[in-house]
C-alpha positions as CSV (number, residue, x, y, z in Angstrom):
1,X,80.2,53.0,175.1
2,X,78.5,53.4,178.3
3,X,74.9,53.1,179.0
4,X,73.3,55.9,181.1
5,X,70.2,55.7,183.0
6,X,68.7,58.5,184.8
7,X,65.9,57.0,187.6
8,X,63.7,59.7,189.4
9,X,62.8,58.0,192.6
10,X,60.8,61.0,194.3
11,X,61.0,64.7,193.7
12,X,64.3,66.0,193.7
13,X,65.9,62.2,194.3
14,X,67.3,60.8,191.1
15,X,69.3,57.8,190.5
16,X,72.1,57.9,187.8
17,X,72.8,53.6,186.9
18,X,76.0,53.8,184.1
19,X,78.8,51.1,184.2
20,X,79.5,49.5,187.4
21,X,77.9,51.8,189.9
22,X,74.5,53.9,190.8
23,X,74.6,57.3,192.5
24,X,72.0,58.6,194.5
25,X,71.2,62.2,193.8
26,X,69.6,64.6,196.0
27,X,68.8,67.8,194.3
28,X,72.0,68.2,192.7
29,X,74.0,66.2,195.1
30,X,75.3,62.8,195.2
31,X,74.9,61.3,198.4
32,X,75.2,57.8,197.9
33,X,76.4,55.5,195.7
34,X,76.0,51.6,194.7
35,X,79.5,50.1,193.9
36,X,78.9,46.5,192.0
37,X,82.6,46.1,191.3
38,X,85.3,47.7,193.8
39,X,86.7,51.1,192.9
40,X,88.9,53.3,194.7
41,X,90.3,50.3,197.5
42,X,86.7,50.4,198.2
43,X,84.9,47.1,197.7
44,X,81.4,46.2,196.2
45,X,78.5,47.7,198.7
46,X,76.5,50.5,199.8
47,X,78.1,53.5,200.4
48,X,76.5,56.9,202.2
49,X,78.0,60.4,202.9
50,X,78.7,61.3,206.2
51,X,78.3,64.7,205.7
52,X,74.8,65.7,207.0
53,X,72.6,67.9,204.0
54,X,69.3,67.9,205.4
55,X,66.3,65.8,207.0
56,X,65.2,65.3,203.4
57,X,68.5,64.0,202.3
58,X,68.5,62.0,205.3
59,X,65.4,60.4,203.7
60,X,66.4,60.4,200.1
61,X,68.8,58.0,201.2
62,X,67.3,55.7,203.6
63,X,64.8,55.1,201.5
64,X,67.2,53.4,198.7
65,X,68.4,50.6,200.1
66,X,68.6,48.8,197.1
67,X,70.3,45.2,198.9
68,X,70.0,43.8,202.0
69,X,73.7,44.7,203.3
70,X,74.1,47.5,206.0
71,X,75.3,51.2,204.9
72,X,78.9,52.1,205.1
73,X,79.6,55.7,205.8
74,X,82.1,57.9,203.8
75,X,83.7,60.9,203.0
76,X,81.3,63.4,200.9
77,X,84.8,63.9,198.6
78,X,85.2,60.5,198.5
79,X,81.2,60.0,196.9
80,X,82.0,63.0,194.5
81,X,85.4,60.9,193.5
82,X,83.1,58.0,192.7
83,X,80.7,60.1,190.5
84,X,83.3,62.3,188.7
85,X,84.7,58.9,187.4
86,X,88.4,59.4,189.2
């Protein structure tokens, strides 16, 4: 079975931790996610929407850089991919 773990980071920014990866949620959206193995041709890193939310969002996920590698920017589909398990 999985382990879920449900970090609030600020209001309205959550982190969900389970299996191999973390997503970044703000407000109900995922907006970036934390790949520790490779998943979907995609390999281990820091991965960011590229679709712009808001100025909050904006901050939401500059402020969770988690490891000292640099951002990569993808797809908003491709982050809901990531957290809908596919």
């Amino acid at each position: 079975m999985m382990k879920l773990k449900l970090e609030n980071l600020s209001p309205n920014c959550n982190v969900l931790h389970f299996g191999d990866r973390s997503i970044l949620f703000s407000y109900e959206t995922p907006v970036a996610v934390w790949l520790r193995e490779s998943m979907h041709g995609l390999p281990t890193g820091l991965y960011r929407t590229g679709k712009y939310h808001s100025r909050t969002t904006a901050k939401h996920i500059s402020s969770w850089q988690i490891v000292i590698q640099p951002w990569v920017t993808i797809p908003q589909p491709m982050i809901e991919t990531i957290t809908n398990g596919r």
